[in-house]
C-alpha positions as CSV (number, residue, x, y, z in Angstrom):
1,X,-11.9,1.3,-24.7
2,X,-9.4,3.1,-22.6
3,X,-5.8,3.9,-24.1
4,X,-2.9,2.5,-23.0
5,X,-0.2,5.2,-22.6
6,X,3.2,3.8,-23.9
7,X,6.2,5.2,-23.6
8,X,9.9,4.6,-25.4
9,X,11.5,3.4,-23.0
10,X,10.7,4.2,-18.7
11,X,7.8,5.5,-16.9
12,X,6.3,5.7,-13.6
13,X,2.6,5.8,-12.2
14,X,1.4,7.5,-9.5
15,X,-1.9,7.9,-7.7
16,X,-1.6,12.0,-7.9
17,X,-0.2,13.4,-11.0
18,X,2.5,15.8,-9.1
19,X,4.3,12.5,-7.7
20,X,4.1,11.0,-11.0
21,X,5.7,14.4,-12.4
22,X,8.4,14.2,-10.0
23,X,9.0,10.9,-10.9
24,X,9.8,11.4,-14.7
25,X,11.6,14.2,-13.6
26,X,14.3,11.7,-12.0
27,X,14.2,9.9,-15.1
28,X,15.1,12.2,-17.6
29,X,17.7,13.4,-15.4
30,X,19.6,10.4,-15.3
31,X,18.2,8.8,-12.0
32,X,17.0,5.3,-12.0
33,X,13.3,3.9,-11.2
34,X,14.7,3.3,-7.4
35,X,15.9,6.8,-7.5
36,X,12.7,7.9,-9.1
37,X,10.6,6.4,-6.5
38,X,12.3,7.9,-3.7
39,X,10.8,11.5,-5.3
40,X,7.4,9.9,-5.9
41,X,7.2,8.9,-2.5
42,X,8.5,12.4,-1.2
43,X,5.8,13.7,-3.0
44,X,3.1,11.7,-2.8
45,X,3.4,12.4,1.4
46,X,2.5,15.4,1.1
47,X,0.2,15.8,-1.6
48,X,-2.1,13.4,-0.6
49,X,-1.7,13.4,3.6
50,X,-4.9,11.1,3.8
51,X,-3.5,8.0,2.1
52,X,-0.1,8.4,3.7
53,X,2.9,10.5,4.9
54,X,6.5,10.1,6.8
55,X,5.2,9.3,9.9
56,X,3.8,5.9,8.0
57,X,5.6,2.7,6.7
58,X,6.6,1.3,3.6
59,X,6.9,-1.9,1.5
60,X,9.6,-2.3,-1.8
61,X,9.6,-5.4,-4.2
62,X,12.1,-4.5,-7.0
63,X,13.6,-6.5,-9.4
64,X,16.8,-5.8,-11.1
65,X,17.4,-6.1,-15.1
66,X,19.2,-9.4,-14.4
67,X,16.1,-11.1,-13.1
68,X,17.0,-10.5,-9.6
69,X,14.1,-9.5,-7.3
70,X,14.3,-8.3,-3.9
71,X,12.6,-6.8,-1.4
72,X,12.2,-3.8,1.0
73,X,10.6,-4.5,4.9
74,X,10.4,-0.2,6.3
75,X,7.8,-1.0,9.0
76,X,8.1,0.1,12.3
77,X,7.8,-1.9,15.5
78,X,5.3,-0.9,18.5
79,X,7.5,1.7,21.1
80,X,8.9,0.3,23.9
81,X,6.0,2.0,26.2
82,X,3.7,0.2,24.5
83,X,2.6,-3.0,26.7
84,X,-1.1,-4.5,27.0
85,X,-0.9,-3.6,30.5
86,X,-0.7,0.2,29.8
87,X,-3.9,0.0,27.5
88,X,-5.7,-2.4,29.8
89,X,-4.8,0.5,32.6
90,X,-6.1,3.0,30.8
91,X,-9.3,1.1,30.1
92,X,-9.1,-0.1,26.7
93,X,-10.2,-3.4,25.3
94,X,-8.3,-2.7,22.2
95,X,-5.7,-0.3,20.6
96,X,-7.9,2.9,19.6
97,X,-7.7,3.9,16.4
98,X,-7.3,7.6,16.7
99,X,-5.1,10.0,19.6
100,X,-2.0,9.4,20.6
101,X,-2.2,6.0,22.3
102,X,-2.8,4.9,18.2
103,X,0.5,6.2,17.8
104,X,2.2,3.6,19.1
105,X,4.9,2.2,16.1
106,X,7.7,4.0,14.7
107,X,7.7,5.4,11.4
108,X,9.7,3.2,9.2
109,X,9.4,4.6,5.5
110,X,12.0,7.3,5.8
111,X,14.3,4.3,6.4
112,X,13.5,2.5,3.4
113,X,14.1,5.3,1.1
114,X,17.5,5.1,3.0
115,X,17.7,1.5,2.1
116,X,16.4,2.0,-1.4
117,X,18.9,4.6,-2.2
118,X,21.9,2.3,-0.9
119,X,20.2,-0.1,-3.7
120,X,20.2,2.6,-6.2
121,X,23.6,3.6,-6.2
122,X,25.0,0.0,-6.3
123,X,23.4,-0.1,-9.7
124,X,24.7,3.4,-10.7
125,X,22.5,5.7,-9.1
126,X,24.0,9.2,-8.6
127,X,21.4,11.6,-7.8
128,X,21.8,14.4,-4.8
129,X,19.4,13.2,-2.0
130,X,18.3,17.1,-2.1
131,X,17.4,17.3,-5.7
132,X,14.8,13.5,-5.2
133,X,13.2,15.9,-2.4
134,X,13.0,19.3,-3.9
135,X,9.5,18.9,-5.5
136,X,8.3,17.8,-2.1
137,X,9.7,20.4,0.1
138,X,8.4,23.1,-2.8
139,X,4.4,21.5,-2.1
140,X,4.8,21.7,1.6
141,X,6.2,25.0,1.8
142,X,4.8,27.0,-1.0
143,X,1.5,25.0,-0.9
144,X,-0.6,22.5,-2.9
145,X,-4.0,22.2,-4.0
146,X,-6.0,20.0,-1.5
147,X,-6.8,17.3,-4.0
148,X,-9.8,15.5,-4.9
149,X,-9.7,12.3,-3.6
150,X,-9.4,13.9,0.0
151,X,-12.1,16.4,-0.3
152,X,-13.9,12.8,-1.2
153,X,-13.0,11.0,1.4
154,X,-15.5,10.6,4.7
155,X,-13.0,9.3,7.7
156,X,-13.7,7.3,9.9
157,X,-14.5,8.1,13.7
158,X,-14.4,11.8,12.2
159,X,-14.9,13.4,15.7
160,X,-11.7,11.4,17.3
161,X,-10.1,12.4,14.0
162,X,-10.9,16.4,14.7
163,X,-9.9,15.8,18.2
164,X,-6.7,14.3,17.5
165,X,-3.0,16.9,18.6
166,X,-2.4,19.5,15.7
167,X,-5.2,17.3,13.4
168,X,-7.1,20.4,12.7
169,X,-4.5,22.9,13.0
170,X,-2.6,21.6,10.0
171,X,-5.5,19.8,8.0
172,X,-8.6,21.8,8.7
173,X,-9.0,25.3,6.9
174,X,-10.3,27.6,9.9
175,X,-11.5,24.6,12.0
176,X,-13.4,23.0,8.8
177,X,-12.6,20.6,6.2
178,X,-11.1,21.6,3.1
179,X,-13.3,22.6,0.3
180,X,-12.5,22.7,-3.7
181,X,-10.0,25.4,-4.4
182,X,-8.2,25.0,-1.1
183,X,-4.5,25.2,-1.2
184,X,-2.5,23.3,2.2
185,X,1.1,24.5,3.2
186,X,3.0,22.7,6.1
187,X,5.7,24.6,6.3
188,X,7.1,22.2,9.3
189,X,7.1,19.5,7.1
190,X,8.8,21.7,4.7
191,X,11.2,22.6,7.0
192,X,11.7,18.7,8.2
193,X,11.9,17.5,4.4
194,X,14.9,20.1,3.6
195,X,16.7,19.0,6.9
196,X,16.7,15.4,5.7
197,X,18.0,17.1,2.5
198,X,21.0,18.6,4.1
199,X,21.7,16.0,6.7
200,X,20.7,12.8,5.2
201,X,17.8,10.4,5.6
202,X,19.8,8.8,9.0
203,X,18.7,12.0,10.7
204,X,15.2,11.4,10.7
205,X,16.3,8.3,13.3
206,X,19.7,9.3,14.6
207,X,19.9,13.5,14.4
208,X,18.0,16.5,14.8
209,X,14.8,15.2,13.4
210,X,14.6,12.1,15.3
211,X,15.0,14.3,18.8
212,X,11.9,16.4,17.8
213,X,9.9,13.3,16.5
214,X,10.7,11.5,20.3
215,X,9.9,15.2,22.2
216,X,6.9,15.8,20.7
217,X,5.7,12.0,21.0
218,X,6.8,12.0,24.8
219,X,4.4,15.6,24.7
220,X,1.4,14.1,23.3
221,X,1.4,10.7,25.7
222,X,2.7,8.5,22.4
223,X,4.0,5.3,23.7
224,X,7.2,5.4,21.2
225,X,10.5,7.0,23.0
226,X,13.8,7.7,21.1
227,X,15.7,5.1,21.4
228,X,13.2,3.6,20.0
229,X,13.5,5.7,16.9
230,X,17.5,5.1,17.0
231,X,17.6,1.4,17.3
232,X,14.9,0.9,13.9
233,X,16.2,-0.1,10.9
234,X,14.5,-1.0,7.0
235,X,15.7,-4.7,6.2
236,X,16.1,-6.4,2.8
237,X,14.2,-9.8,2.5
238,X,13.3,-12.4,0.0
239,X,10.3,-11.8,-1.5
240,X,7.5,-15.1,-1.8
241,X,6.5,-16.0,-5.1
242,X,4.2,-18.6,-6.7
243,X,5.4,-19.6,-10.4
244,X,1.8,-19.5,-12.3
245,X,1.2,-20.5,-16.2
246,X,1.9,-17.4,-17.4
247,X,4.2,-15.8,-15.2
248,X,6.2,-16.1,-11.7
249,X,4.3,-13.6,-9.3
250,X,6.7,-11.8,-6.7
251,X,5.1,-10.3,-3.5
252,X,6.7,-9.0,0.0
253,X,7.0,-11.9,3.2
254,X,5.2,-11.2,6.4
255,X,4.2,-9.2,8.3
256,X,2.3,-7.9,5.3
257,X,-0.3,-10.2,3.6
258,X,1.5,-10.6,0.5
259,X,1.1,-14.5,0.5
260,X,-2.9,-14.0,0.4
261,X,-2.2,-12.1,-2.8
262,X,0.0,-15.2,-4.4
263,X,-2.5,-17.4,-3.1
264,X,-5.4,-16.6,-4.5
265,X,-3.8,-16.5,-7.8
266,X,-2.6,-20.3,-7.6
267,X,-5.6,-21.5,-6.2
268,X,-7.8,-19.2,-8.7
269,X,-5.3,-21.2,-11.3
270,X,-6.1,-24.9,-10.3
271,X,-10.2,-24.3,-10.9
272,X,-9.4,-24.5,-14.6
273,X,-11.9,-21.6,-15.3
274,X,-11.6,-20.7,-19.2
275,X,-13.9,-18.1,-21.6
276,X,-14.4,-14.6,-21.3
277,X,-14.7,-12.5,-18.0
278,X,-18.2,-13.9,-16.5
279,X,-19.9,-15.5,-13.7
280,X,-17.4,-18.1,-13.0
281,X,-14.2,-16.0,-13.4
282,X,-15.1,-13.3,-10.9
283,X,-17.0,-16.4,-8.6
284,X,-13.7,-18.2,-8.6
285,X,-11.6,-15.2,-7.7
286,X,-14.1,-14.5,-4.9
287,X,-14.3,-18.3,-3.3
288,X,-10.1,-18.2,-3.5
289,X,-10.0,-15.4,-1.8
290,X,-11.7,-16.6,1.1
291,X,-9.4,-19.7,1.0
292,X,-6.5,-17.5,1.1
293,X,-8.1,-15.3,3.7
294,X,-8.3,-18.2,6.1
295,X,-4.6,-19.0,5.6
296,X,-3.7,-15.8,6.1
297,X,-5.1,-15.2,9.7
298,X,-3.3,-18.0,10.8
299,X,-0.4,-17.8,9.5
300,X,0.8,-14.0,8.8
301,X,2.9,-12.1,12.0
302,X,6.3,-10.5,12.6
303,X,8.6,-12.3,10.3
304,X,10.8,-13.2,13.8
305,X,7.7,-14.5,15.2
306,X,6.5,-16.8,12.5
307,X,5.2,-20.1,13.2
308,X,5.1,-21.7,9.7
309,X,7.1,-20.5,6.3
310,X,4.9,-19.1,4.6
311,X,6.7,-20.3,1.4
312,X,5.2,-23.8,2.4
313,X,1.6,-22.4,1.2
314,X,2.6,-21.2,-2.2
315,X,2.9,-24.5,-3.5
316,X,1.0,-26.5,-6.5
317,X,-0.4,-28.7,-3.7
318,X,-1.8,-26.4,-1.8
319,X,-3.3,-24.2,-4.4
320,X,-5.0,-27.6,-5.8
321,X,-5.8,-28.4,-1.9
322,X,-7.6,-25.3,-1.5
323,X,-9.1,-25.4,-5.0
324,X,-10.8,-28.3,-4.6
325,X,-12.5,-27.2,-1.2
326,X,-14.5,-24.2,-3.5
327,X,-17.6,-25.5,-5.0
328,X,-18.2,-23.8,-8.5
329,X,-22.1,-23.8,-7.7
330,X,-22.4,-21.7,-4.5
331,X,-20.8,-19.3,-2.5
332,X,-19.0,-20.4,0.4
333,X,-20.0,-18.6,4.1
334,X,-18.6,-15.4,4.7
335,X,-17.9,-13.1,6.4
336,X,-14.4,-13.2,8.5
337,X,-12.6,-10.3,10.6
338,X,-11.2,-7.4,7.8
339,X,-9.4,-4.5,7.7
340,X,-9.4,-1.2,6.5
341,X,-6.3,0.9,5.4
342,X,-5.3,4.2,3.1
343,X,-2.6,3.8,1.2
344,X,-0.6,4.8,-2.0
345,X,0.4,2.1,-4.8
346,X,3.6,3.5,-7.2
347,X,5.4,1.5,-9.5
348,X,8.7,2.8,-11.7
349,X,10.5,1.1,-14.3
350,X,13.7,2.6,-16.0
351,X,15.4,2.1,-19.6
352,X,17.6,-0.6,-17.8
353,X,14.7,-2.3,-16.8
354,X,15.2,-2.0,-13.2
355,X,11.7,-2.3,-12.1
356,X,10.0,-1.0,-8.6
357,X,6.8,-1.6,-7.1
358,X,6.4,0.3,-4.0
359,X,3.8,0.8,-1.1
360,X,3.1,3.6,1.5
361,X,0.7,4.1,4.0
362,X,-0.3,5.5,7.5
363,X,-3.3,2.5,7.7
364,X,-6.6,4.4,8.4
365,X,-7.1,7.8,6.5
366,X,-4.7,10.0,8.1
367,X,-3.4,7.0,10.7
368,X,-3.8,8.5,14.0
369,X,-4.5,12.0,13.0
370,X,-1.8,13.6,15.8
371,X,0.1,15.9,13.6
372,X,3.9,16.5,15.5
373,X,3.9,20.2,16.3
374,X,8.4,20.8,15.6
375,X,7.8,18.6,12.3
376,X,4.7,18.8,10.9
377,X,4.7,14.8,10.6
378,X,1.0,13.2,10.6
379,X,1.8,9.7,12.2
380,X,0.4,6.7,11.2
381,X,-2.0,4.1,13.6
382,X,-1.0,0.8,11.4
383,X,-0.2,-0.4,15.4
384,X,-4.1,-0.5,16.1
385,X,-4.1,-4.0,13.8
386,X,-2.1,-5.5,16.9
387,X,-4.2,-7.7,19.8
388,X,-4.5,-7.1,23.4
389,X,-5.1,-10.6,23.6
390,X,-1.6,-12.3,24.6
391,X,-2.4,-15.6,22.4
392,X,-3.0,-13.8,19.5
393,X,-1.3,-14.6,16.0
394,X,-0.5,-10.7,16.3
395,X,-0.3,-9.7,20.2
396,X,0.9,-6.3,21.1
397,X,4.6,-6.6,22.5
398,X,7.5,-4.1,22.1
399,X,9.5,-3.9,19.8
400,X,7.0,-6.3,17.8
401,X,5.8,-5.3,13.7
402,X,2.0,-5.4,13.1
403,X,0.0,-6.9,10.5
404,X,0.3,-5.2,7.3
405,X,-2.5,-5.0,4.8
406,X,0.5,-3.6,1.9
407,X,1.6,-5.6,-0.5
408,X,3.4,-4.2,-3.3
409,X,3.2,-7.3,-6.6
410,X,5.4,-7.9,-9.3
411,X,5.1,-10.3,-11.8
412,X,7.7,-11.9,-14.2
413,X,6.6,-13.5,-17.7
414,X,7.7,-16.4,-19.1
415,X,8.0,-14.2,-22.1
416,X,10.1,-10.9,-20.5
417,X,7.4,-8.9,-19.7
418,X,8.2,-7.2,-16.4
419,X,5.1,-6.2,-14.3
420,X,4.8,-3.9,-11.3
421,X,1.5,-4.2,-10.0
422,X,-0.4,-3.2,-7.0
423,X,-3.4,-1.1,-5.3
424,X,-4.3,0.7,-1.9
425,X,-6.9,-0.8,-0.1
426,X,-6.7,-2.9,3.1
427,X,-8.2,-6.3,2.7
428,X,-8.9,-5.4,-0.9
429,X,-5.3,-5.3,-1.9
430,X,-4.7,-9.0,-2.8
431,X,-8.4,-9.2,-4.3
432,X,-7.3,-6.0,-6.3
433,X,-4.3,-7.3,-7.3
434,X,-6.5,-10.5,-8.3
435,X,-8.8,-8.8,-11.1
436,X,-5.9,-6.4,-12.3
437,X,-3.7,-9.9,-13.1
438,X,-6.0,-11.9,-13.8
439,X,-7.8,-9.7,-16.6
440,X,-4.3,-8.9,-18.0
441,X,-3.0,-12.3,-18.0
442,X,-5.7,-14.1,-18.6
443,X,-8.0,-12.5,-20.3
444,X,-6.0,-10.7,-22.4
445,X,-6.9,-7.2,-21.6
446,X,-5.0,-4.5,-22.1
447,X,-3.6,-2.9,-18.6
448,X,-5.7,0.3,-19.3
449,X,-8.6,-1.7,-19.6
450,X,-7.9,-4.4,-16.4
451,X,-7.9,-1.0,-14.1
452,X,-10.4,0.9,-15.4
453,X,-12.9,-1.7,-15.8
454,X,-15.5,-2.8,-13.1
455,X,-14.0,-3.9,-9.5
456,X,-15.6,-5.7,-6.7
457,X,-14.3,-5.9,-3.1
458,X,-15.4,-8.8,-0.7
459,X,-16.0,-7.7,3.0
460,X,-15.7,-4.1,4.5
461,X,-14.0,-1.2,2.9
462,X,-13.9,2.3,5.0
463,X,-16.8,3.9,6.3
464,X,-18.6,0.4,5.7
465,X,-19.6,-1.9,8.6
466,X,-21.4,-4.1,6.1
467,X,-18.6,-8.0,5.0
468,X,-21.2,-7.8,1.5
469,X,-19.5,-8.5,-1.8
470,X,-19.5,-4.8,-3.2
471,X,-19.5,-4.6,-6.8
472,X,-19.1,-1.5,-8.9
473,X,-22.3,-0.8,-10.7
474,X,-20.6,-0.7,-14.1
475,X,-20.9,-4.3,-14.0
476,X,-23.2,-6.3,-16.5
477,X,-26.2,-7.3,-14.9
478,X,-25.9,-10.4,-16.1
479,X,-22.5,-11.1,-13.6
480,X,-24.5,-9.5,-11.1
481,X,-27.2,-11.9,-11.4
482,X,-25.0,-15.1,-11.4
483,X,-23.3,-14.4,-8.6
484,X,-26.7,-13.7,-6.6
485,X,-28.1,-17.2,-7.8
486,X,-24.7,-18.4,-6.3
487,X,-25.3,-16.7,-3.0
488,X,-23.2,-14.0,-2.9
489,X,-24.6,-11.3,-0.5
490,X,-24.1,-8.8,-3.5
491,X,-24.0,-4.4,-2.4
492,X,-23.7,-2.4,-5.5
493,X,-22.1,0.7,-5.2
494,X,-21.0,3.8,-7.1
495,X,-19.2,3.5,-10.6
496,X,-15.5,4.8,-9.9
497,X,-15.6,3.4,-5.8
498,X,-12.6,4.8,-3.8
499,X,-13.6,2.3,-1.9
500,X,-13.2,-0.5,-4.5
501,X,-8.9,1.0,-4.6
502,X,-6.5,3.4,-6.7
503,X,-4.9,0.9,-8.8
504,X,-1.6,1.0,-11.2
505,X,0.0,-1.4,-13.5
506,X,3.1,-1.2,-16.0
507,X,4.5,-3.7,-18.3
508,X,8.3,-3.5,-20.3
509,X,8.2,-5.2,-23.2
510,X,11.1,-7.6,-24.0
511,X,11.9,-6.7,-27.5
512,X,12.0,-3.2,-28.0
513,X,11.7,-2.1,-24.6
514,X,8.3,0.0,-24.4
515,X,6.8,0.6,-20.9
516,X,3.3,0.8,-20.4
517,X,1.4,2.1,-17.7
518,X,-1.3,3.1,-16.4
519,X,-3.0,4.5,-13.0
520,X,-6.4,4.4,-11.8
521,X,-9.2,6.7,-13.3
522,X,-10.3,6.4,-9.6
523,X,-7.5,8.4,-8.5
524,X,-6.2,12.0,-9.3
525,X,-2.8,10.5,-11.0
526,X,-1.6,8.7,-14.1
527,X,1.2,7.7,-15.5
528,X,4.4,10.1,-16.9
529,X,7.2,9.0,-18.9
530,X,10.3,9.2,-21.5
């Protein structure tokens, strides 16, 4: 049985160990967990450039020792160049997922560690922006290990990838991927992180940093222009939540798919399944989340272009609508469009009890793979989930957000437990999220044992084609076995599956104030605290 690393009285966890260093740094210097998660995220760019980076977006739920949760939108729209005319010209039937014409949304995480700070310091928060980013501009310019998670991972459309403006210049070591041992320096992004330092997080939309960004996109044939980088700002929003038996479970609005997450939970709820983790526990999960994947696709856009509230679907009627569509005795049809996406799940709570859960991404494994030449930013391709198709739920239009796999989750007990929760992982976020909850809240596992155990992931993961169920082959034959018989289309695949997400949970307790936490065995992180 896995331990459960506890701490006095904050902590932070972190997919790579160095961000989860910089965040207890922050900590026991006085900074609070929003604070804290600005370094984690500073860090985590660019020590791990193939789940995400400055040139990607961002997602914040956070909820404040009164009980008040909020949340963070830092996604960028699609440029102002890019039209479905200009990709039908140039002989595409979709958006590519690699080059610069995958290039097409501005970079909005930058702005929501704007926003976050702002947040911080109304609730005390005094930290010099340069001292949250000193860790990361030390990696980038003096160097960091290349780490093992992205000497693991296979990318997809690898030649495109290769191909891509400054991809192999700044991520290949003499033309060839990186081998154990390797140490990467960008000293441009170096160089780009100290004069955010210096002139503030604004600059990266409004200064010095935004011009070079806008240059070297115009350069490359990007379809994003500066003024597109000055008008973009990070919003707060209401986050959705779904009260549940044991807790109420907080997760961010559209565009992301945060209400498939809360769904599946409530309609998981309504099937009444009790005992220990078997057949019908991980069937159930599985049949809800096609339910809430069928919602989802319909419903989930821009948040200015929704056509129903998404908080109408979080309600005990639906979830006992849609649980009484799943038969407990056979697997319903499947599969249904998916997609793919590397990202980094963080979560921070401080000795207040201000509590963060926090996503960041570029979508695919190193997003479009064009590396900006004057900053040494990799740019993310999350525009590539848009449509060409004008009567899409997500059609590509200017100034328009895509659909967003992140979803950073929170829960709130009954009893004061606080709970950031959350996993990288595309389509498998909210089925993540599913098990990890589920086996903590429910089950009564510990939080070192709901993500380290067994995970399974319904429909493609990256470098996959096949919708199967995938099923880590830790599993007990005997759940394997059931959910054949039920007809599940079951793959097995390796023990600790990247594939199958880098996972994170931690929990402050009401009465004496202990944080637990925990990150994913799958990763190379953990969890750091004081």
């Amino acid at each position: 049985m896995p331990d459960t690393p506890t701490f006095t009285s904050a902590a932070v966890a972190a997919p790579h160990r160095l961000a989860a260093a910089s965040g207890r740094n922050v900590l026991i210097g006085g900074g609070n967990a929003l604070e804290a998660m600005v370094a984690m995220a500073a860090t985590i760019a660019v020590v791990y450039p193939h789940m995400n980076s400055i040139g990607g977006d961002a997602f914040w739920v956070v909820r404040e020792p009164g009980g008040r949760v909020r949340a963070i939108e830092a996604c960028g729209p699609a440029g102002s160049l890019a039209t479905a005319a200009r990709y039908r010209e140039k002989g595409y039937d979709a958006i590519p997922f690699r080059g610069p014409e995958a290039a097409l949304t501005v970079a909005g995480a930058v702005g929501g560690w704007a926003l976050g700070l702002e947040y911080a310091k109304s609730l005390g928060g005094r930290l010099p922006l340069a001292d949250l980013l000193a860790d990361a501009i030390s990696f980038a310019g003096d160097g960091c290990p290349v780490s093992a998670s992205e000497l693991r991972t296979v990318p997809n459309e690898a030649e495109a990838l290769w191909a891509a403006p400054g991809f192999a210049e700044t991520f290949g070591f003499d033309g060839k991927p990186p081998k154990d041992g390797d140490v990467r320096r960008n000293p441009k992004l170096a160089d780009t992180l100290s004069q955010l330092a210096s002139a503030g997080l604004e600059d990266f939309y409004q200064g010095d940093i935004a011009r070079e960004i806008a240059a070297d996109l115009e350069r490359i044939g990007a379809p994003v222009t500066r003024a597109d980088y000055q008008a973009f700002r990070a919003v707060a929003r209401e986050p959705l939540q779904a009260r549940l038996r044991h807790a109420t479970v907080y997760n961010k609005a559209p565009p992301t798919q945060g209400m498939a997450a809360l769904l599946i939970l409530g309609i998981y709820e309504r099937l009444g399944v009790t005992g220990a983790e078997g057949v019908r526990h991980h069937h159930g999960l599985i049949e809800a989340t096609k339910r809430a994947f069928r919602i989802r696709d319909r419903v989930v856009t821009d948040f200015r272009e929704l056509r129903h509230d998404p908080a109408t679907f979080l309600t005990p009627e639906v979830f006992e609508r849609e649980a009484a569509a799943i038969r407990m005795d056979r697997a319903a049809p499947f599969p249904m469009p998916a997609g793919d996406g590397d990202t980094v799940w963080m979560g921070a709570i401080d000795g207040s009890g201000l509590a963060v859960s926090y996503i960041q991404s570029v979508y695919w494994e190193w997003g479009s793979g064009c590396v900006l030449p004057q900053t040494g930013i990799v740019m993310q391709n999350r525009g590539a989930s848009f449509s060409l198709d004008p009567a899409s739920v997500n059609p590509l239009e200017p100034g328009r957000r895509p659909f967003h796999t992140l979803n950073p989750a929170l829960a709130a007990f009954h009893d004061g437990r606080v709970m950031p929760y959350g996993a990288m992982g595309g389509d498998g976020q909210p089925q993540f999220q599913a098990q990890l909850y589920t086996r903590y809240a429910d089950l009564g596992e510990t939080i070192a044992q709901a993500v380290e155990r067994p995970r399974w992931l319904l429909g493609r993961t990256w470098g996959s084609t096949s919708t199967s169920l995938k099923i880590e082959s830790r599993f007990d034959p005997n759940i394997v076995e059931g959910l054949e018989r039920l007809g599940h289309e079951v793959e097995e695949v390796g023990p600790y599956s990247d594939g199958l997400g880098h996972a994170g949970m931690l929990v402050k307790h009401p009465r004496d104030g202990r944080v637990e936490a925990v990150h994913d065995p799958r990763s190379d992180g953990g969890s750091e605290g004081v």
